[in-house]
C-alpha positions as CSV (number, residue, x, y, z in Angstrom):
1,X,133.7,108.4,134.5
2,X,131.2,107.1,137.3
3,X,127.8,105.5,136.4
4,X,125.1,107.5,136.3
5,X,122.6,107.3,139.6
6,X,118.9,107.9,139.3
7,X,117.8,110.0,142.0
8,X,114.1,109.6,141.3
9,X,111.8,106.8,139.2
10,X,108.6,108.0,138.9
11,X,105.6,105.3,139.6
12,X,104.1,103.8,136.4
13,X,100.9,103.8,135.8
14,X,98.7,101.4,133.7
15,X,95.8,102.4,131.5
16,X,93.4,100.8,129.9
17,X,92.2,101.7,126.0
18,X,89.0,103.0,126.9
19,X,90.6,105.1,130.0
20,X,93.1,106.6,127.0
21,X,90.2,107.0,124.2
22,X,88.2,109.0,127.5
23,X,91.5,110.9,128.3
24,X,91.6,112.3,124.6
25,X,88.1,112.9,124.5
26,X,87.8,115.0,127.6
27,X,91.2,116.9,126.9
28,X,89.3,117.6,123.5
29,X,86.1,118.4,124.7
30,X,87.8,121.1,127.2
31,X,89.4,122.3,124.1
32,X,86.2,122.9,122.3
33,X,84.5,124.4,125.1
34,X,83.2,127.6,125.3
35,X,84.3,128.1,129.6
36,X,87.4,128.7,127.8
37,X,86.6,131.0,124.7
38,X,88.6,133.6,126.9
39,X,91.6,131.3,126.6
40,X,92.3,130.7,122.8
41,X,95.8,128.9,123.3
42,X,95.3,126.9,125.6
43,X,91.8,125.6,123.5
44,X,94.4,125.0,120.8
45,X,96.7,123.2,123.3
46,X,93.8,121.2,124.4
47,X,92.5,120.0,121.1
48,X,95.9,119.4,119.3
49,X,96.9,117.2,122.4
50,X,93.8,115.0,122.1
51,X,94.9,115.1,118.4
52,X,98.4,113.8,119.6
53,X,96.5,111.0,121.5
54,X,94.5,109.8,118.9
55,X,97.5,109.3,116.6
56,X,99.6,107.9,119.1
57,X,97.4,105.1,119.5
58,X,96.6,104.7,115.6
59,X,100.2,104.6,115.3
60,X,100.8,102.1,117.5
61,X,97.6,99.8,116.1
62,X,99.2,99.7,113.1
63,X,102.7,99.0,114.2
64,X,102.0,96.3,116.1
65,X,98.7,95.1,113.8
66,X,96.3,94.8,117.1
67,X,94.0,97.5,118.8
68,X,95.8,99.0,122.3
69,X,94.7,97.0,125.2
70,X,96.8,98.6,128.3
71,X,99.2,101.3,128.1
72,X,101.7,102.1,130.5
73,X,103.2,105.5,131.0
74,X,105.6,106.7,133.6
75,X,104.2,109.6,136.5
76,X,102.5,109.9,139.9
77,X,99.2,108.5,139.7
């Protein structure tokens, strides 16, 4: 069997707690507002993924017994 090649690494990106607590807070604020009453799911969408932020980083705080500084994640920036 031959070795996997990776054919594309996407850039990484570093972020800084503040830029993820704004990140979560706009993604729920879109999700609460009414420009997109007409658009039920994606509000939903919108407000469980700044749920999904939120505990991420809560998750993380506790496992590693410090508040987030930076984060990296992976994608074009």
């Amino acid at each position: 069997m031959g070795t996997a090649e990776i054919t594309h690494t996407p850039g990484m990106m570093k972020l800084t707690a503040d830029e993820v607590s704004s990140l979560a807070d706009r993604t729920y604020g879109r999700g609460i507002s009414k420009v997109l009453d007409d658009m039920p799911s994606v509000q939903a969408d919108m407000r469980q993924a700044a749920r999904v932020i939120w505990a991420l980083v809560i998750a993380y705080e506790l496992a590693a017994g410090h508040p987030l500084q930076t984060l990296i994640v992976a994608g074009e920036q």
